[in-house]
RORODO-51514 format. One line per 2 residues: number of its first residue (from 0); for each residue x, y, z of N, C-alpha, C. Coordinates in pm, 1 decimal. Example, Ala and Ser with C-alpha at 12.3 -4.5 7.8 and 13.67 -1.06 7.14 Angstrom:
<atoms>
0	1319.0 -569.0 780.0 1230.0 -450.0 780.0 1320.0 -330.0 780.0 | 1285.0 -225.0 708.0 1367.0 -106.0 714.0 1290.0 3.0 787.0
</atoms>
This chain:
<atoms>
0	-544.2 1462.2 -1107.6 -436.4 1400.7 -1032.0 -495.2 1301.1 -931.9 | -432.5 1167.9 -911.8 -482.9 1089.2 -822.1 -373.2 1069.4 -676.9
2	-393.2 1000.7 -599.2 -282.7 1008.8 -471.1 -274.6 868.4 -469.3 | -195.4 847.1 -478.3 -148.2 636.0 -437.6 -61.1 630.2 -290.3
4	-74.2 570.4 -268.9 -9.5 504.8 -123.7 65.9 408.9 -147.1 | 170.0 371.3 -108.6 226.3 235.4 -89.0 360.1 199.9 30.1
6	306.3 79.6 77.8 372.4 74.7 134.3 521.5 8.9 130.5 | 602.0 74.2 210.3 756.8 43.9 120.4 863.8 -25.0 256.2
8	940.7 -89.4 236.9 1043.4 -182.6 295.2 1120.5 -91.6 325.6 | 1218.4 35.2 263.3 1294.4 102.8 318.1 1265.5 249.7 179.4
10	1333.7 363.1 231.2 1304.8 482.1 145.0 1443.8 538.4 83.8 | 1422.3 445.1 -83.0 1492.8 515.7 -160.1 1438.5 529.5 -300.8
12	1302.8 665.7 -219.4 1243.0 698.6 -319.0 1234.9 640.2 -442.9 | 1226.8 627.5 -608.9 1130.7 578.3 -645.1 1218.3 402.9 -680.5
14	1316.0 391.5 -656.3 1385.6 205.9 -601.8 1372.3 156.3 -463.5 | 1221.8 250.4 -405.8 1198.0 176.8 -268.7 1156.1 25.4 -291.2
16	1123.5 -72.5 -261.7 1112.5 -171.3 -267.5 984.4 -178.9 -180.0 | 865.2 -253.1 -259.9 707.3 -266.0 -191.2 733.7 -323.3 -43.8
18	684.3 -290.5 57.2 715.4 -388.2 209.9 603.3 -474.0 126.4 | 644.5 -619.1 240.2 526.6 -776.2 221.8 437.3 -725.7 327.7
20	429.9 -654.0 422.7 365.1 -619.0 503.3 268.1 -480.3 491.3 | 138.9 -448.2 472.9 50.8 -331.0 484.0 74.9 -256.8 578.7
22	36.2 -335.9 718.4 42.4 -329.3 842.5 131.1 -275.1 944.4 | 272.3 -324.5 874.0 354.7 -354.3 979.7 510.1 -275.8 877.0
24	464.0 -213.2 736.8 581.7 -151.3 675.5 637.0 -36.4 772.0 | 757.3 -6.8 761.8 848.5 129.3 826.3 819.4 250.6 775.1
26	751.3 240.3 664.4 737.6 340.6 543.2 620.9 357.8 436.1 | 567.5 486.3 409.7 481.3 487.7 329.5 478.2 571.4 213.8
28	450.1 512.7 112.0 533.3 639.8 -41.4 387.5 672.7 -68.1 | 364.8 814.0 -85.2 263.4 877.4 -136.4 314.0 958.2 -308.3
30	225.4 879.6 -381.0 275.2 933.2 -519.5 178.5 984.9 -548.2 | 197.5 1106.0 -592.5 75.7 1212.1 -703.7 107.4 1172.8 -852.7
32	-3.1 1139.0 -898.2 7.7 1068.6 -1026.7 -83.8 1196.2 -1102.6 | -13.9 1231.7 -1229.0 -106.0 1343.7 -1302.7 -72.7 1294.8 -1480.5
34	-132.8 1211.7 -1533.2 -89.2 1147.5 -1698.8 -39.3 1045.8 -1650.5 | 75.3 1043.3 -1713.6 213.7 996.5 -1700.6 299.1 1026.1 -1658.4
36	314.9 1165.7 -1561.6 449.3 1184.9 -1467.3 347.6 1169.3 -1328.2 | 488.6 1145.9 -1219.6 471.5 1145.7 -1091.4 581.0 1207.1 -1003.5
38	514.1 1250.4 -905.7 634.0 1266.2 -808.1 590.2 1192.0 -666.3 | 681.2 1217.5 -614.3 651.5 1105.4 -443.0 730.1 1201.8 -328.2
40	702.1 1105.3 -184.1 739.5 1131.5 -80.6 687.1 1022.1 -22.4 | 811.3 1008.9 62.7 810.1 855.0 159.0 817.6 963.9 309.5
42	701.4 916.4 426.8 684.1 941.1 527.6 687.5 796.8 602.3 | 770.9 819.8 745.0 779.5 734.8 823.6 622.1 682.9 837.4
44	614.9 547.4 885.9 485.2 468.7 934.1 456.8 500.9 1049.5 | 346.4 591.4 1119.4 343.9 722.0 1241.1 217.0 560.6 1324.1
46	207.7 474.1 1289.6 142.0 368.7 1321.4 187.7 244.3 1339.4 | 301.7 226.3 1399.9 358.4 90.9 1463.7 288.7 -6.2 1515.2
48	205.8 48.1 1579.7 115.0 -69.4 1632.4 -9.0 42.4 1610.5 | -99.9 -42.6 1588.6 -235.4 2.4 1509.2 -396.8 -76.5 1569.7
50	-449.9 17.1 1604.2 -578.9 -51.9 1569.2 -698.2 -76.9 1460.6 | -741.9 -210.7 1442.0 -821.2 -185.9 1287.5 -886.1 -32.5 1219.0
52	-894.5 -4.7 1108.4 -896.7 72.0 1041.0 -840.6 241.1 1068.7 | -720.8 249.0 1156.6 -660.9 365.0 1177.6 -576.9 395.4 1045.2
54	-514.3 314.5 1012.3 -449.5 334.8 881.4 -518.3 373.6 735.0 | -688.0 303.9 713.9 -713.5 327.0 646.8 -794.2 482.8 630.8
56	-799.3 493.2 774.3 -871.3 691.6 806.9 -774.7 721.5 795.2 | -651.2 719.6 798.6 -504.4 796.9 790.1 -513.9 794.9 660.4
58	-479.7 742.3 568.6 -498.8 733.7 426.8 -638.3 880.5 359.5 | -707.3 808.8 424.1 -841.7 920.1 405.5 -821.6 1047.7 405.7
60	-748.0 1052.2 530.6 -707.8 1239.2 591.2 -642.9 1300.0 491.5 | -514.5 1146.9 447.2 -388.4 1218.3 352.4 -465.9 1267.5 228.9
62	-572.1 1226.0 181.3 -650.0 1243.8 50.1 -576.3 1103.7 -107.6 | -579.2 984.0 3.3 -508.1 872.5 -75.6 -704.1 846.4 -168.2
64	-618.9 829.6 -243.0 -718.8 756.9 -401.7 -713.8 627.1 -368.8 | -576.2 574.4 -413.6 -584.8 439.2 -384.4 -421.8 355.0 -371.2
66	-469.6 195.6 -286.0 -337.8 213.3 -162.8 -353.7 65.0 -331.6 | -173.8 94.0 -301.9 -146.6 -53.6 -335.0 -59.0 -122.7 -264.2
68	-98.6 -286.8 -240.4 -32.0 -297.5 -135.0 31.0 -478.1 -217.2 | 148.6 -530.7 -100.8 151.4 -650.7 -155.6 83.4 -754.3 -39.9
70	79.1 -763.8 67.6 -8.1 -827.6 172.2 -79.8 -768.0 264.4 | -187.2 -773.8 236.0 -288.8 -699.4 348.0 -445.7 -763.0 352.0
72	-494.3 -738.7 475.6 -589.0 -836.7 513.1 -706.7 -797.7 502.1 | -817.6 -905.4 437.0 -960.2 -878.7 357.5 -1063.3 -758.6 517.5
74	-1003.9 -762.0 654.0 -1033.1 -623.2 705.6 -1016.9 -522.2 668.6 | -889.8 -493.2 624.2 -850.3 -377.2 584.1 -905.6 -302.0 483.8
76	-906.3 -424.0 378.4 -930.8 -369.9 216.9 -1139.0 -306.5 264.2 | -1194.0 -355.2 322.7 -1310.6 -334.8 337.7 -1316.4 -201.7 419.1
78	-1236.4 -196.4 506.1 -1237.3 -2.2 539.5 -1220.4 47.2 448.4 | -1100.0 60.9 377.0 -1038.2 106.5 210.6 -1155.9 140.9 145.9
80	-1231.6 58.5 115.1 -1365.1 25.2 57.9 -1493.5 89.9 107.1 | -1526.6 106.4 200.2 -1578.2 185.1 330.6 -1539.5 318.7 289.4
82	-1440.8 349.1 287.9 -1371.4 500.2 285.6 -1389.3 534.9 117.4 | -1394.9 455.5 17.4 -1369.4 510.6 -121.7 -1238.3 531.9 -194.2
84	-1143.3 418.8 -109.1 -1018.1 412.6 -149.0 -1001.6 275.5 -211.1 | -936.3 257.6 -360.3 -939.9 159.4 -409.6 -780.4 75.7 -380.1
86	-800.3 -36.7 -342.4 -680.9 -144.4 -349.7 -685.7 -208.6 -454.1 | -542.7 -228.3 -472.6 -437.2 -300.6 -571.3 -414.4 -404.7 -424.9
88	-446.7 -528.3 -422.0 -335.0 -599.7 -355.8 -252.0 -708.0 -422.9 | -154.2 -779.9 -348.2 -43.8 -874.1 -418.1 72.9 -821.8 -536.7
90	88.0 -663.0 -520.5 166.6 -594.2 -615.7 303.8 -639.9 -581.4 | 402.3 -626.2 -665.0 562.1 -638.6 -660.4 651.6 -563.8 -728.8
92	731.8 -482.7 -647.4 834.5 -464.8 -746.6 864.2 -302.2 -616.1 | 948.5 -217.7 -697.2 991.1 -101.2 -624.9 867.0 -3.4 -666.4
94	885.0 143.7 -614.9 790.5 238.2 -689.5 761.9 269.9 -825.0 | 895.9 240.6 -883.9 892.3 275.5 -1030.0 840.7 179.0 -1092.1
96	831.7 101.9 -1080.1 808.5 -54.8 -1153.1 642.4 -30.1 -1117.2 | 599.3 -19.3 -1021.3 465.1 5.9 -993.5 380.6 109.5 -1034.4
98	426.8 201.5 -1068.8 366.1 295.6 -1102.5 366.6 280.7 -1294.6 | 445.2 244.3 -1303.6 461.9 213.6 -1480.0 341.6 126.6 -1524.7
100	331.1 48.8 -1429.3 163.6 -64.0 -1445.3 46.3 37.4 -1375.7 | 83.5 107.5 -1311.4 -19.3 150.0 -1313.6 -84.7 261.4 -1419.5
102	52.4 301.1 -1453.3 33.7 402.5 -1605.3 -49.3 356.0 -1698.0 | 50.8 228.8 -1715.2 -9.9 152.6 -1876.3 -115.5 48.2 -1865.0
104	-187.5 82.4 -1688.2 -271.7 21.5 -1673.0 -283.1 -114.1 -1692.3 | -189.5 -183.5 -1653.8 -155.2 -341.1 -1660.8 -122.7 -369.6 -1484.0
106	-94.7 -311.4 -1410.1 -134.5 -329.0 -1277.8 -270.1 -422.5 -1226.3 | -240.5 -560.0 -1177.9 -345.3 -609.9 -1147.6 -378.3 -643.3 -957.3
108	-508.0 -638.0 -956.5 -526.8 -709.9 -791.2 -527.4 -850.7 -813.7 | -423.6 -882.6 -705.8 -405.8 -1042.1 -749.5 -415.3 -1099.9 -561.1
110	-419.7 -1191.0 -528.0 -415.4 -1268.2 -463.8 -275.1 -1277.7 -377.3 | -225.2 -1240.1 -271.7 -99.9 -1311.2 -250.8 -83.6 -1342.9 -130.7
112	-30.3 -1464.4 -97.1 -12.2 -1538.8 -13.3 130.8 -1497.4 66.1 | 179.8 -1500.9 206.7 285.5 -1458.7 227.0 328.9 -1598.9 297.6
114	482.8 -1629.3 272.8 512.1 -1732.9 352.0 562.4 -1786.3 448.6 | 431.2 -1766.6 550.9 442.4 -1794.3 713.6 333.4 -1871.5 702.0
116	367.2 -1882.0 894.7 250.7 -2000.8 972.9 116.3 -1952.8 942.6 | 10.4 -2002.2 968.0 -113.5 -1977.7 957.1 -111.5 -1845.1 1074.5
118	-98.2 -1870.9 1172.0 -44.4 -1803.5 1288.5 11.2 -1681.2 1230.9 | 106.6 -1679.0 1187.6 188.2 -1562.1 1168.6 104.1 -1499.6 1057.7
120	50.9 -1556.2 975.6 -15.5 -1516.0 864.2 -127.6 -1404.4 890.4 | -188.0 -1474.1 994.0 -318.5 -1430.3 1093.1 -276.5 -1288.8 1132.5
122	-96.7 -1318.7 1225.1 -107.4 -1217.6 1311.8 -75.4 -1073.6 1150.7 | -34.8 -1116.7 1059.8 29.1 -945.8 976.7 -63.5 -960.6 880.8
124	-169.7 -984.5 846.3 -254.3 -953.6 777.6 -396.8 -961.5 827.3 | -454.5 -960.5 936.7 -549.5 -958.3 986.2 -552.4 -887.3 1119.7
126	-472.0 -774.5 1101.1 -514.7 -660.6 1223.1 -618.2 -585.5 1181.2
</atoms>
């Protein structure tokens, strides 16, 4: 069994919708993945405001495998990395949709850009 993380926009379990934000989501879906079935649980984000790599030792504690995220900043992923937790970043879609790529293993780390100021860009992906 592996543990995934993700972070989610609002919690309706597995049609949560990915947050654009790592950092700064309301919500975090922890899925136990065992084959091809899963089950989940969405816990409030206990980290509103954060200092670098608290989230990714939080992850650690929970016994996360690996976070997928859709924007999050090349700090982060390197704690992740640091810790032995693998990222997915630039993912889309709700839980179910995500986890189906990650089944059939067509889930890719891609690149994604979010669309704000350089500034704003700075401030939600580079805490």
């Amino acid at each position: 069994m592996i543990k995934v993380a993700i972070p989610l926009l609002e919690n309706k379990g597995k049609d949560s919708p990915i947050s654009e934000h790592f950092g700064h989501t309301p919500f975090f879906g922890f899925v136990y993945l065992e084959g091809s079935e899963y089950k989940m649980e969405v816990h409030d984000n206990p980290f509103n405001e954060h200092t670098p790599g608290q989230i990714p030792q939080y992850m650690k504690q929970n016994g996360v495998d690996v976070m997928v995220a859709r924007g999050i900043g090349s700090r982060a992923i390197e704690f992740f990395a640091d810790l032995g937790i693998e990222v997915y970043k630039g993912a889309d879609g709700t839980v179910q949709q995500i986890m189906e790529q990650l089944i059939q293993s067509t889930l890719k780390d891609k690149d994604y850009k979010c669309n704000h100021s350089e500034d704003e860009h700075h401030n939600c992906h580079n805490k």
